[in-house]
N, C-alpha and C positions, 0 to 999 in steps of 0.2 A: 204732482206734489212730491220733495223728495221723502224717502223715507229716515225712519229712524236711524241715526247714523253714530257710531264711536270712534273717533281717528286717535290714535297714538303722539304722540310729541317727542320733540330732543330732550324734554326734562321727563327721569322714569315718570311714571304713576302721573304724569300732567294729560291728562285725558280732554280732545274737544267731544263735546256731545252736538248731533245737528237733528233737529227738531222739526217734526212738519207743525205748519202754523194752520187750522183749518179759517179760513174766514169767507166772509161773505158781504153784504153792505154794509151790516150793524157795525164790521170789525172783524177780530181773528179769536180763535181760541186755540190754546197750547196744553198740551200733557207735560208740565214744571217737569215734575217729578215722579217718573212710571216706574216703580220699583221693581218688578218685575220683569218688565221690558229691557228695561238701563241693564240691571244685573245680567241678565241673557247673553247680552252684547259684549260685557265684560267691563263694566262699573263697578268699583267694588259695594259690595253691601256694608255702607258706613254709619247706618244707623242715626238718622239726622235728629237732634231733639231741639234745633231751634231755627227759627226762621226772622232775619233780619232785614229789612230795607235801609238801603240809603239813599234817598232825593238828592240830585243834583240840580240842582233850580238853573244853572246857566250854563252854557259852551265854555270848554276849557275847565272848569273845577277838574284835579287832580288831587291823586289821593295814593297813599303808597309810602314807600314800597316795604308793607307789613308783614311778616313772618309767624303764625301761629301755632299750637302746637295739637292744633286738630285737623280735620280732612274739613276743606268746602265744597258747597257744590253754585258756583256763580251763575247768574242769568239777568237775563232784562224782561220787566214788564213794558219799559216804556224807553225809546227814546235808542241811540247809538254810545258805543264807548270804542276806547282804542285798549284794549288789554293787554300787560306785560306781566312778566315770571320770571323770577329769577331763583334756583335754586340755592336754597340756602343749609343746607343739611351738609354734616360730616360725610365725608368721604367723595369718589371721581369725579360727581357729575357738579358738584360744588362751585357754584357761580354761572351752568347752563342755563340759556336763558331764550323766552318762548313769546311770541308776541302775533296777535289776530285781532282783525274788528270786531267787534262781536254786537248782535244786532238781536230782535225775539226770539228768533229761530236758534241760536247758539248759546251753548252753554259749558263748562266750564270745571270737570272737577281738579278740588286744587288739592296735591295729599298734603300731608301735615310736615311742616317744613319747608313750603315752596313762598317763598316772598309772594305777595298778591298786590297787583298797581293797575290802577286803573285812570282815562282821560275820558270826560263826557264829550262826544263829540255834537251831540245838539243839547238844544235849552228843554229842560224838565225829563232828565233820563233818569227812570228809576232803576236801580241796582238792586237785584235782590240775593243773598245769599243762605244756603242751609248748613251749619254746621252741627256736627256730631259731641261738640260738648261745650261747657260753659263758661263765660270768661269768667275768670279769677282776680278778682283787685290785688293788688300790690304783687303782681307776677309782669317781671319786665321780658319782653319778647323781642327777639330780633329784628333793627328793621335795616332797611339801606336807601341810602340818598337817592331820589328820583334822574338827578342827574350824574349820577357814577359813570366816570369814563370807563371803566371797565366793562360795567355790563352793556354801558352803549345803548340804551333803548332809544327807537328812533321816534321820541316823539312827536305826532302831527302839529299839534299847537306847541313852538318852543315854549322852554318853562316857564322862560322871560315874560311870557303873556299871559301865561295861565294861573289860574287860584288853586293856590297851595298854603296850607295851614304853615303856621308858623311852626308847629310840633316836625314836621314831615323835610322842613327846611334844616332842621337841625340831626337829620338821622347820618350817619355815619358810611363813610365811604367802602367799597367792600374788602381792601387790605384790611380796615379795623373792626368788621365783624367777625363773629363769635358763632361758627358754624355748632346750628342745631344738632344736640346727640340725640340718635335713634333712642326710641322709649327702651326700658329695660325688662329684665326677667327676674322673676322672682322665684324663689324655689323655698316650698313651706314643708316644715317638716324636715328641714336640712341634715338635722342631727342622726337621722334613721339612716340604715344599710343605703335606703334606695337613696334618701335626701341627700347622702355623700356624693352617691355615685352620679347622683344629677348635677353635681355641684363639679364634679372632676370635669363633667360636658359642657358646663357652664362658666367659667372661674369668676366669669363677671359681674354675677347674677348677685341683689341681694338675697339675703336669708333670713327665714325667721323659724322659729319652733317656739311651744308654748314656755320651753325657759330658756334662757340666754347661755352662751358659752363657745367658746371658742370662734369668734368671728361673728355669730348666728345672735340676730336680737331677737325679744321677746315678742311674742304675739300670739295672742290668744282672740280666735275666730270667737268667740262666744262671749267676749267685753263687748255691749255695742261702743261704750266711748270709746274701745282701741282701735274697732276698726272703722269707726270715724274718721279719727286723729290719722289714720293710715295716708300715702297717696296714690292710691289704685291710679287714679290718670298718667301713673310715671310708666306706670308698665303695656306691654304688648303680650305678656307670656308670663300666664301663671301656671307653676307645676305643682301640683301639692300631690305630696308624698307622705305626708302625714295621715294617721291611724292611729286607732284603739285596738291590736291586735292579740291580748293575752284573752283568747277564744272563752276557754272556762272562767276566768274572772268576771267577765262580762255576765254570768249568770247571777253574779252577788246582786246585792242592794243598790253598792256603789259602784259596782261595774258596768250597771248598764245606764248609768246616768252617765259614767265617762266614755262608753264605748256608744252612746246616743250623740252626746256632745262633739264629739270626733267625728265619728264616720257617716253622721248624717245630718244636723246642725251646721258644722261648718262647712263642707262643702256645700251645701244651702246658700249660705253666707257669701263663698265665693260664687257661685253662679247668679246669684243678684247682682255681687258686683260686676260681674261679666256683661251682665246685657246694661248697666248702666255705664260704665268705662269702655266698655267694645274691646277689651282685651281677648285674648284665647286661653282657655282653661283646658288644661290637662290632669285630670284626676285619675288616683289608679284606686281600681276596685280589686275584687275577688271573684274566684273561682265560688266562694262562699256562698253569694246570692242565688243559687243551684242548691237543690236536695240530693243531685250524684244520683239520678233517678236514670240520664242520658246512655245510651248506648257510647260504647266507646270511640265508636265508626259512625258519624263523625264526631264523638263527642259533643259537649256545650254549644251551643251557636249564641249568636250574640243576638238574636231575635228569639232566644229561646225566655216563655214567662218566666220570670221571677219566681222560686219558691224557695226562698231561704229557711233553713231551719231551729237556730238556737239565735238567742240574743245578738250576737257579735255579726250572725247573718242576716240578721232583718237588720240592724243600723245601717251595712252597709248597703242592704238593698234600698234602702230608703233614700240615703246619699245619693244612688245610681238615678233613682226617678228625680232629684232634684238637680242634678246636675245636666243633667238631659234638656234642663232648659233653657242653658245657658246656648247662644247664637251660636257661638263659635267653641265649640267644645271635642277633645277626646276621650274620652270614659274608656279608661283600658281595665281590661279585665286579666286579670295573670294569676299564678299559680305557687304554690309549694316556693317562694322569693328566698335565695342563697345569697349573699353576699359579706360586706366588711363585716365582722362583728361576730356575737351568738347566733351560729345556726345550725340545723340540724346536721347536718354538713361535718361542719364544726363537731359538734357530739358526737357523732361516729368514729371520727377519726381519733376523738380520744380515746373513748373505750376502746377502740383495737389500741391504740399505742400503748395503754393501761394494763390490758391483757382479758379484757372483759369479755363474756359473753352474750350476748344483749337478745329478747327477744323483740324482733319489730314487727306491727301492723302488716299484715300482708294480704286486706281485703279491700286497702286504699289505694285506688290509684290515678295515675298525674303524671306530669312531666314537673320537673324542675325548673325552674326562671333565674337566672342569674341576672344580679341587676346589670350586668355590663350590657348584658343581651336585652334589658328593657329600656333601659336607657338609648339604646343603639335603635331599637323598634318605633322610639318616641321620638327620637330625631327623625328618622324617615320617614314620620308621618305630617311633622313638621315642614321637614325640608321639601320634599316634593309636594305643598298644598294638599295633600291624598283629603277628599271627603271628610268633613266632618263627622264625627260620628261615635259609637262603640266599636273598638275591635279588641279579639282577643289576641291574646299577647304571651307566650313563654315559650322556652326554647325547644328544638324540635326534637324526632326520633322519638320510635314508640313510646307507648306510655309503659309507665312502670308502677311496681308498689315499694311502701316505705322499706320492706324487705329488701326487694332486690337494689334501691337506691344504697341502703345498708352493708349490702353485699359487696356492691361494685369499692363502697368508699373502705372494705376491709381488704380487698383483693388488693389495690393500690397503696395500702397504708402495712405492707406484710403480711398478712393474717388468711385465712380460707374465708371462703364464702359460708363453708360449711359451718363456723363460727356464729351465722346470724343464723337463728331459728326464727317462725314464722309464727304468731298468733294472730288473732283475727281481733275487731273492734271493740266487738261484745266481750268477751273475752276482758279485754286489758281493759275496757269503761268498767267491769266488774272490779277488778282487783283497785282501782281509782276510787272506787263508790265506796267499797271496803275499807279503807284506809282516812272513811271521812271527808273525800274532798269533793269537787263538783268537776264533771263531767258533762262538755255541752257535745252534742250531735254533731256529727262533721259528717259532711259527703262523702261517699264509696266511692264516687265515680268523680273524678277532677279533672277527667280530661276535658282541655278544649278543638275546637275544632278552630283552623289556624288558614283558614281556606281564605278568607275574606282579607285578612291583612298581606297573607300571598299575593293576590289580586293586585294590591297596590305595588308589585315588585319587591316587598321584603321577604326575603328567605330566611327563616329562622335555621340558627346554628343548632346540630346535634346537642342533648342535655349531654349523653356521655363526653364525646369531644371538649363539652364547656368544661365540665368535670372534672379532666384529665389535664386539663390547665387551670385549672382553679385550686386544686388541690398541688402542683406543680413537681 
């Protein structure tokens, strides 16, 4: 009996599956669909939430050539067919084209964008297929003519003699289709340091933030009718870069209903949508969800529990366990984030250009994250498939405290090091507390351990190095 078997095709992602059939007098019995098995072999886990037959009652019914915009997985319960493919998707392999008998033991997955035709080759062949999302009334999809000189399919029964819908008679030759575009990317939170900088990696990509402007539309995770109205099915790749980040605020009334609604509520939201659309969710967390309790050798690990300590840190912890759910997900964890806009960064350099002498934290310590350098970490986890997963994420080179960060950006901006003086946490939460404002708990210790994203071949760039060109 052969064994479970996956072959490759001329069209990418067209995969044959071969199937041991166990039978005996009664008949045969078959494993359709071994989820675990198939995946092993190297099927992708497409997440199937429907299963359809179609009867063919007589020899010769054809059917074709249909293009849709999800993954199938095709098989027979009953009967022979003569199966064709023709790819239909933007870009090289556009118009390669794949054709096998296919009989109980063969099966068939078709990714999204691969024309699907099929010829029953005996009387009462049933056809079954699983796909991974839902048809859409009034959504027209790509098909092409059974008899396209071009893709040339060699059919067994000419079509002259075969039963073919009247619909299937009228589909379009392949000079005048309308080649499938790859699903797109979405990047939330657009409007933020990192949502720019996602956007610079992506130019393509839609945008949203919870207010509109400049390019970027409205969307608010926490409207259910918006994100209703939304069309998650259009994407393959959501980044959300969106946050509740003003730490102390988050201690108000209203702060922690908007730093709840943010950083744990809506990525909720997209990790639903995740396992329902099969997209891939990239959400970026904090160093935050840590009490800074960790040794700094090796710092945070991304299996280290959870113990966040003020408002702003428990939302996002929150956020982490819910996004954790999501199938296909990167929960990046990163640090002390510099980029376009207001940052600490920023602040430093003005007080030295100002003439100030500033005294900084110098019981905190971290590395710096430039978003160019997260941005660049998220693509290479993207890019080379690396495991789904948590990894942490900020730029390399020992850790530092907000002093010496302080120090270096006065050394480069004119000014001595000796300029920045040194207080400790308690200390400046005192003179905060005094002055009537709120004060939430931040981690002592912020460094991560950077060991695991190594693994997958990213090298994180020196903070200084990034520094010394950030500041230019």
């Amino acid at each position: 009996m052969a064994e479970l078997a996956v072959e490759k095709t001329p069209i990418p992602g067209l995969l044959v599956v071969r199937m041991p059939l166990h039978g005996d007098a009664r008949g045969w019995f078959k494993e359709n669909w071994q989820r675990e098995k198939m995946v092993a072999l190297g099927l992708p886990d497409f997440g199937p939430v429907q299963n359809n037959i179609s009867f063919n009652a007589s020899r010769g019914a054809t059917r074709g050539i249909h293009t849709e915009p999800w993954d199938k997985f095709v098989s027979l319960a009953t009967g022979r067919i003569f199966g064709a493919w023709v790819d239909m998707r933007e870009g090289e392999s556009f118009g390669t084209t794949f054709s096998i008998e296919v009989d109980p033991s063969v099966a068939v997955f078709v990714p999204r964008g691969v024309g699907n035709s099929y010829q029953a080759l005996e009387d009462g062949t049933a056809y079954t297929y699983l796909v991974n999302d839902h048809w859409r009334p009034g959504v027209a999809y790509p098909a092409l003519h059974l008899g396209d000189e071009t893709a040339a399919i060699p059919w067994p029964i000419p079509l002259d003699e075969a039963e073919i819908s009247e619909k299937d008679h009228r589909n379009p030759r392949l000079a005048d289709v309308v080649p499938m575009k790859p699903k797109k990317t979405l990047v939330v939170g657009a409007l933020g340091q990192l949502g720019r900088a996602l956007h610079a990696e992506h130019p393509d990509a839609d945008r949203v933030d919870l207010f509109a402007g400049d390019g970027v539309t409205s969307l608010d995770l926490t409207d259910a009718a918006a994100v209703d109205a939304w069309p998650w099915h259009d994407y393959a790749l959501v980044l959300n870069a969106a946050a509740y980040t003003a730490v102390d605020a988050a201690e108000t009334t209203e702060g922690r209903v908007a730093a709840w609604a943010a950083n744990a509520s809506a990525p909720a939201t997209l990790a639903r949508l995740a396992r329902v659309h099969g997209f891939t969710l990239v959400h970026v967390s904090s160093e935050y969800v840590f009490d800074g309790t960790a040794a700094l050798d090796p710092g945070h690990t991304e299996d280290e529990p959870l113990s966040p300590l003020g408002v702003y840190a428990q939302s996002k912890a929150a956020g982490d366990v819910a996004v954790g759910l999501a199938p296909r997900h990167y929960l990046i964890r990163t640090s002390w984030v510099i980029g376009d806009g207001k940052n600490f960064v920023r602040t430093m350099q003005a007080l030295a250009e100002k003439g100030v002498s500033p005294s900084v934290v110098d019981d905190q310590v971290g590395r710096l994250t430039f978003t160019e350098e997260l941005v660049r970490g998220i693509s290479h986890l993207i890019s080379t498939g690396a495991p789904y997963g948590t990894y942490n994420l900020s730029n390399g080179g020992p850790a530092m405290s907000w002093q010496e960060i302080a120090q270096a950006v006065f050394e480069r901006s004119g000014r001595s090091a000796d300029d920045v003086t040194g207080t400790t946490t308690a200390a400046y939460a005192e003179g905060v507390l005094a002055q009537g404002n709120l004060f939430a708990p931040r981690p002592l210790s912020s460094a991560m351990s950077l060991e695991k994203i190594r693994a997958t071949g990213f090298e994180p760039e020196d903070a200084i190095a990034a520094l010394d060109r950030y500041l230019g």
